[in-house]
C-alpha positions in Angstrom: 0.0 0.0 0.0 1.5 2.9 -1.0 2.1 6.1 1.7 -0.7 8.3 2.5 -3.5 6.0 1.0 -6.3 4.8 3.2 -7.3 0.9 3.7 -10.5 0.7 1.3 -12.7 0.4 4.1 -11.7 3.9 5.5 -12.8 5.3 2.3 -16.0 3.2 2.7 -16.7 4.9 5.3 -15.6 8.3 4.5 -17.7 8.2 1.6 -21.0 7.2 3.6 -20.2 9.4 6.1 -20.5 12.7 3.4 -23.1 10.8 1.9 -25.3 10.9 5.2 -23.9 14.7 5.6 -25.5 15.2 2.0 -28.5 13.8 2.9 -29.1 15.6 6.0 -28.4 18.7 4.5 -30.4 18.7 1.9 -33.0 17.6 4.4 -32.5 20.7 6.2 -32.6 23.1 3.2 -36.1 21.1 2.2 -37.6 21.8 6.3 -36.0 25.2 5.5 -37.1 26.0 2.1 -40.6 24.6 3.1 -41.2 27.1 5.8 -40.1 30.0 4.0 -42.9 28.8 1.9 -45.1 28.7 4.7 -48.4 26.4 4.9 -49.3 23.7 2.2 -52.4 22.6 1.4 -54.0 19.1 2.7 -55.0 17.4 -0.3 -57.6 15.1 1.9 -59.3 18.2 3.4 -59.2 20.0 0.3 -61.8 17.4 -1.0 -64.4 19.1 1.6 -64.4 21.8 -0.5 -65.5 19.9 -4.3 -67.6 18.1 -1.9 -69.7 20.8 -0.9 -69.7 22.6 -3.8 -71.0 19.0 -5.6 -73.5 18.7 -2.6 -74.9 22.4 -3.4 -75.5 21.3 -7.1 -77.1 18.0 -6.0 -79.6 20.0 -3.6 -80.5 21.5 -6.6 -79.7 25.4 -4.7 -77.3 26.6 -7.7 -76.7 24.9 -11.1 -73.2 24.9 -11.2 -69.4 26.5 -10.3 -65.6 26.3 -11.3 -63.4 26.6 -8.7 -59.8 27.2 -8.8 -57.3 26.8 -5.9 -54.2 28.0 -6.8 -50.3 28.2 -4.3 -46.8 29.0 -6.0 -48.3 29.5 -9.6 -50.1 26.4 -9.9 -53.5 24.9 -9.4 -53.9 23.1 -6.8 -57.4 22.3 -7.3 -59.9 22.8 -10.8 -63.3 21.5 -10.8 -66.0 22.0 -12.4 -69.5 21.5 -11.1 -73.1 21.0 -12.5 -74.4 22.8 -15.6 -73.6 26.6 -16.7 -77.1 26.5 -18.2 -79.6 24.1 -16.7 -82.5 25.0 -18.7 -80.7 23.7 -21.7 -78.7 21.5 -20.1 -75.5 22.8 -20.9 -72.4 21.4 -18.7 -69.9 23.4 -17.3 -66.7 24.6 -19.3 -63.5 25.9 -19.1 -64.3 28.3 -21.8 -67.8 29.3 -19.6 -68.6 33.5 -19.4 -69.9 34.8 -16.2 -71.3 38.2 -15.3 -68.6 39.2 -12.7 -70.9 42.2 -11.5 -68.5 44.1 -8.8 -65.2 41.7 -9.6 -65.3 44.1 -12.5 -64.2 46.7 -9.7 -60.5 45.1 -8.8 -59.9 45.8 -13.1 -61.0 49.3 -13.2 -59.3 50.2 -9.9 -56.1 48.8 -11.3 -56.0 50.2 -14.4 -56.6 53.7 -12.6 -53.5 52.7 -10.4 -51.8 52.0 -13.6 -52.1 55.7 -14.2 -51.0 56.9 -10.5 -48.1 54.8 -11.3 -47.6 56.6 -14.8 -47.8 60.0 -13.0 -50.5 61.2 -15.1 -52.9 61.1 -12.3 -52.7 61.3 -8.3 -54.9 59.9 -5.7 -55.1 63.3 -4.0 -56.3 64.7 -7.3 -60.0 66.5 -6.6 -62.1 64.3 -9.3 -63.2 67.9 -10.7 -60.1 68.5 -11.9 -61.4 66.2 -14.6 -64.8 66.2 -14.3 -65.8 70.0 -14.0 -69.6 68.8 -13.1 -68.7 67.5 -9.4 -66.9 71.5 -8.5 -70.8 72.2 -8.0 -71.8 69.0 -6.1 -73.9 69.4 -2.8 -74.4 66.7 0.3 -77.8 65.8 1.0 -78.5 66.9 4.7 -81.8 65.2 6.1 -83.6 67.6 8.0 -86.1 67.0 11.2 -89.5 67.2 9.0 -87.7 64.8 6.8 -86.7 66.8 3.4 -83.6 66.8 2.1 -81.2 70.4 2.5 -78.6 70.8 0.3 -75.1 72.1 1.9 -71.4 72.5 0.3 -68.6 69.6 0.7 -66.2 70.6 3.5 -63.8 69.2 1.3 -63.8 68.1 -2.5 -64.0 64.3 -3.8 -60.6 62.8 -4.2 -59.3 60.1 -6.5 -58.6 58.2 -3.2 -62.2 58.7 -1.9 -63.0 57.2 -5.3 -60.6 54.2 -4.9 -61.6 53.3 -1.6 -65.7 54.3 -1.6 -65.9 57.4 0.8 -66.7 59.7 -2.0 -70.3 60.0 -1.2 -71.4 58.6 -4.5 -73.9 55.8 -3.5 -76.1 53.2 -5.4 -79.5 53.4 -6.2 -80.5 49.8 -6.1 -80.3 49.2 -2.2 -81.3 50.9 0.8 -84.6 53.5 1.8 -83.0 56.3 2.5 -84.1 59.6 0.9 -80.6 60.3 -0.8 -80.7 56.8 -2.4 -84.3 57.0 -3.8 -83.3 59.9 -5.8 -80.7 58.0 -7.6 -83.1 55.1 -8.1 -85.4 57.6 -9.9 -83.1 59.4 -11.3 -82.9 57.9 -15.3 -79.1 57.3 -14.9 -79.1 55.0 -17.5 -82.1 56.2 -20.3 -81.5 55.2 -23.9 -78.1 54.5 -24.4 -75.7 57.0 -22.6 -71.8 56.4 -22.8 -70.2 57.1 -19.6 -69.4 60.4 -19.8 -73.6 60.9 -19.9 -74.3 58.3 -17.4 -71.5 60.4 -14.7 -72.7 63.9 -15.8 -76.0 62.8 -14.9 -74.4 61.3 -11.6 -73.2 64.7 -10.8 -76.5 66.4 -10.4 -77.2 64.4 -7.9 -76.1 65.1 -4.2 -74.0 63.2 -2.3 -75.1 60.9 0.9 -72.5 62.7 2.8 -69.2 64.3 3.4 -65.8 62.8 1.2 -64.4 61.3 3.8 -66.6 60.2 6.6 -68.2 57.1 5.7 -67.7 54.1 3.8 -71.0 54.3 1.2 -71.2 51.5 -1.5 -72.1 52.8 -4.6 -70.7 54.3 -8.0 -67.5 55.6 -7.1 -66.1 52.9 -9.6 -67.7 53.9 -12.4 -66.9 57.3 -12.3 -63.3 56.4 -11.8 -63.9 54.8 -15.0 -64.7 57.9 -16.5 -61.5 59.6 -14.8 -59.4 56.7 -16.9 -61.4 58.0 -20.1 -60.5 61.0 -19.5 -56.5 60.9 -18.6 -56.3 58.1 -20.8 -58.0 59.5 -24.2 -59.5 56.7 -25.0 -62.3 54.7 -23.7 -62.3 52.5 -20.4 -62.2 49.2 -22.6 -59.7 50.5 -25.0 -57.6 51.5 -22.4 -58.1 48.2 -20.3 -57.9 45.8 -23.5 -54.3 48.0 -24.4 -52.5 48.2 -21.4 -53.8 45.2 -18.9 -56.5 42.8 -20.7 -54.3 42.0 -24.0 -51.3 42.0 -22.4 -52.2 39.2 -19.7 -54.3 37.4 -22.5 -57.6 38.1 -20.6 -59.4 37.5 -24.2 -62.5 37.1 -23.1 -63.4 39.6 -20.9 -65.1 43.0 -21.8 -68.2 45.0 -21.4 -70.5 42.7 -23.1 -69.9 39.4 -25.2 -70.2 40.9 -29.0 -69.5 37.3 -30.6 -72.7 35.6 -31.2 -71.1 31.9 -31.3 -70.0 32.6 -27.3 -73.2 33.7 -26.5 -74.5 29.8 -25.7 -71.3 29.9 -22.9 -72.7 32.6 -21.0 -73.7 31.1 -17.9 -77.1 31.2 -16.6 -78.7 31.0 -12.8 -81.8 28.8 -11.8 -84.9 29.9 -13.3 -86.3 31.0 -9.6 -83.1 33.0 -8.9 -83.6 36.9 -8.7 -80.5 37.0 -11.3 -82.7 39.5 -13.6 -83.0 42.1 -11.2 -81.0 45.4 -12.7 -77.4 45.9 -10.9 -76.0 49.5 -11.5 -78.2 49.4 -15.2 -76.4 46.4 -16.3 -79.2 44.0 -17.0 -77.5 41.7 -20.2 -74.5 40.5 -21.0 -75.2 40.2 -24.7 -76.8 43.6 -25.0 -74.4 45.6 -27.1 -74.2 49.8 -25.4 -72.2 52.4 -25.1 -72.2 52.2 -21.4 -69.3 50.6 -19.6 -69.9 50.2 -16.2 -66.3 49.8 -14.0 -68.1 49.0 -11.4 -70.1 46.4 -12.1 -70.1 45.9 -16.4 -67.5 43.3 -17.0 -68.6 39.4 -18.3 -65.1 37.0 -18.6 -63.9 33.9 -18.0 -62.3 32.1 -14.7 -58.7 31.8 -17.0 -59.0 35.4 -17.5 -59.4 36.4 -14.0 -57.0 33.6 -12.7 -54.2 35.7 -14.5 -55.4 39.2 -13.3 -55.0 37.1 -10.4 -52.0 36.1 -10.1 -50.3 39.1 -11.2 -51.7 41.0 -8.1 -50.2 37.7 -6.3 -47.1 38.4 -7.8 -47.0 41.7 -6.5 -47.4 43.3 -10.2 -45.8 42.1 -12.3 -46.8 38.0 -14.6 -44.5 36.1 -16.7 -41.5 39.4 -17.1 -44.3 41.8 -17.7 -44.7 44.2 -14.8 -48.3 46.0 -14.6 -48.0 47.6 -11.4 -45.0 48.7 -8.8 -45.2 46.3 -6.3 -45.4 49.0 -3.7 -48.5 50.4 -5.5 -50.2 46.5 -4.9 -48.9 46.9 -0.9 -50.9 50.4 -1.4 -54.2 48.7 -2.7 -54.4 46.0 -0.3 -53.6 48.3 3.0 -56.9 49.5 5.1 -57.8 52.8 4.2 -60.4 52.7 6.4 -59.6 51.6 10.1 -59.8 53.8 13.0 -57.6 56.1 12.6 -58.7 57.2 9.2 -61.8 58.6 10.8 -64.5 57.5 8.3 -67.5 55.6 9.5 -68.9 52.1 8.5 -72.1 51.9 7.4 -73.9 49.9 9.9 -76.3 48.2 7.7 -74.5 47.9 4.9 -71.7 47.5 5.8 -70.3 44.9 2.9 -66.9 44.1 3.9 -67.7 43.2 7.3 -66.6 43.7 10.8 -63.7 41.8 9.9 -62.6 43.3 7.5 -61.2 46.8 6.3 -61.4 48.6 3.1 -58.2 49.3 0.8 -57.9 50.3 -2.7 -60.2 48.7 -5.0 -61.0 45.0 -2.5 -61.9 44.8 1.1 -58.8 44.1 3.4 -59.0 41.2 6.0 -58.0 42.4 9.8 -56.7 40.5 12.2 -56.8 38.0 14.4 -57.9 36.4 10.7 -55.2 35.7 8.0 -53.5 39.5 8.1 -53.4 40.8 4.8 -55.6 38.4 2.6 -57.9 40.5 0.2 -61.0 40.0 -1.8 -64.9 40.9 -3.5 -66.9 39.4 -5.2 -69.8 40.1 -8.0 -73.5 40.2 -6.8 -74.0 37.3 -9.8 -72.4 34.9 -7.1 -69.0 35.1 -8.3 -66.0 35.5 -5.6 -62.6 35.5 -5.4 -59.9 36.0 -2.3 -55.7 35.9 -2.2 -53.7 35.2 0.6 -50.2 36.8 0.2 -48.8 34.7 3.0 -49.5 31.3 1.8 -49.0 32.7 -2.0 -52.1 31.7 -2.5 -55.3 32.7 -4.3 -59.3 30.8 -4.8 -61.7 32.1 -7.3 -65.6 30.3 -7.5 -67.8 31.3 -10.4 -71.1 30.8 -10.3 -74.3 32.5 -11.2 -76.2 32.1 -7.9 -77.0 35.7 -6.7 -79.3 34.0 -3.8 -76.6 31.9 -2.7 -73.5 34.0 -3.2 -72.8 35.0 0.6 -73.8 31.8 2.4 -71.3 29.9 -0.3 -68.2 32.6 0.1 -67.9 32.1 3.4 -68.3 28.5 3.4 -65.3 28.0 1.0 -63.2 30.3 2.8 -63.3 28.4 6.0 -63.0 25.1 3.9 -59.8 26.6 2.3 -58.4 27.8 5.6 -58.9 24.2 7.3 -56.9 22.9 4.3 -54.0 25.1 5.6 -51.5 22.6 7.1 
């Protein structure tokens, strides 16, 4: 044997012995890597949730629903339940179209933030210094005999108080109040307006009270629609479809669905559903107008929304393509609401919920619940939420308006058991 060489069975064990060093290493840098990732999903108790969503089709309470789960990029769970159309027994698709109703808020909302982030507009911006009408808007006072006085805004309307709903500006379709049945009645939507009719007819109307002091559900979407008209020059599809809806391949989603062969995969509720009941004068998602509603106007598909999605998720920016500063998506899903903003909650309709606060476009959870997890969802039933900390995101499309609630906050608490 020559000097300095070991007996073959040192080497033996040298070499197992780094092999086991190897092993336990990479061991540790899986455990590690893993909770840098944070939870993962149980696959077992993951089933609860296609298993309820089967059982609600079964019971014959909504016709059908996709769901997508989705952590790190990729599904985790896609299903598909029931029928999209179970008067003509159509089944469920990938390629389905669904009225998204106030999802379409999240788009508009980002492609105004698009703008922040392009300096050409600024969330402290009075909205009249694009829209001349609201420099002469009033705030409904209700006086002790129970008429309506008319006072001055201690402060103008912002783009913020637009973003975040504490502009004043409130809906027409819920609610008794005496401010509210004036917009019911007040022909927002006759013939076929465009938007820049539809908000200067919204800015005759007063407001339900000061910018700033309460959170009131209502069209401050849509006439931050008309602000991305306006600072855009072109219209709020044309500027959606150039800069966010093309770009992340989100083909199928617009204003309306102008292709009469994808007009059978527009899905339908249950015939005794109150699905035909007017939302924000959107009543049909074939009817061709020059109205587009930010707030409430957009019909697309669960692919499309899955990649408006994820980019949020990704803090902004999908597959090298950055829509947003990643700052400006921490900015959107922050509470602009809480306490010490001093704006009120609407007691009674109050949408987001106690636990929940308000940020830039979605409503913000609080804690002792998952910290920083946003979400809306569309009065047709559709609903989607993301949970930054798990990188994870769910979206459920259905058109089951009577159901929508009950069924949202059964699959979140589904989804968060599956948390391991």
């Amino acid at each position: 044997m020559m000097r300095g060489q070991r007996p073959a069975g040192a080497r033996c064990r040298r070499a197992l012995c780094l092999l086991v060093t190897a092993i336990v290493a990479f061991s540790w840098a899986a455990q590690a890597e893993e909770t840098l990732q944070g939870p993962q999903l149980d696959p077992q108790k993951l089933e609860r949730v296609s298993d309820y969503l089967r059982g609600e089709v079964s019971a014959g309470r909504i016709p059908g629903a996709i769901l997508l789960i989705q952590q790190r990029g990729k599904p985790v769970v896609y299903a598909k339940f029931g029928m999209r159309n179970a008067r003509m027994r159509q089944p469920m698709t990938d390629d389905t179209i669904f009225r998204l109703y106030s999802m379409s808020k999240p788009i508009t909302s980002v492609a105004a933030m698009m703008l922040v982030d392009d300096g050409k507009l600024a969330l402290d911006d009075p909205v009249a210094k694009y829209i001349p009408a609201f420099a002469d808007v009033k705030v409904a006072v209700e006086t002790s005999n129970g008429r309506l006085a008319l006072v001055p805004p201690v402060r103008p309307i912002t783009i913020l108080d637009l973003l975040r709903h504490t502009s004043g500006i409130t809906y027409g379709f819920y609610g008794d109040t005496a401010v509210r049945k004036l917009y019911a009645v007040a022909g927002l939507f006759d013939g076929d307006p465009d938007n820049a009719q539809v908000i200067e007819r919204l800015a005759r109307l007063p407001l339900a009270e000061q910018p700033a002091t309460l959170w009131d559900y209502g069209h401050s979407t849509d006439v931050l629609g008309r602000v991305v008209e306006i600072v855009s020059g072109k219209s709020l599809y044309g500027f959606e479809k150039e800069r966010l809806l093309d770009p992340l391949g989100m083909h199928d989603t617009a204003f309306f669905v102008a292709d009469d062969a994808k007009r059978p995969l527009i899905a339908e509720p249950l015939s005794d559903d109150w699905f035909d009941r007017p939302v924000a004068g959107i009543t049909e998602a074939t009817a061709p107008r020059r109205w587009e509603s930010g707030g409430a106007g957009m019909v697309g598909t669960i692919g499309d929304y899955a990649r408006f999605v994820q980019m949020l998720l990704s803090g902004g920016e999908l597959d090298g393509r950055r829509y947003l500063r990643r700052e400006t998506v921490a900015l959107m899903t922050t509470d602009h609401i809480g306490p010490a903003s001093g704006i009120a909650r609407d007691p009674e309709f109050d949408f987001p919920g106690p636990e929940s606060g308000f940020g830039l476009g979605f409503a913000v959870q609080k804690p002792p619940l998952p910290a920083g997890e946003y979400r809306w969802d569309g009065v047709g039933g559709t609903f989607f939420f993301v949970d930054p900390a798990d990188d994870l995101f769910v979206i459920c499309l259905m058109q089951a308006p009577a159901q929508r609630g009950r069924i949202q906050t059964d699959v979140k608490r589904l989804v968060h058991q599956a948390l391991r």
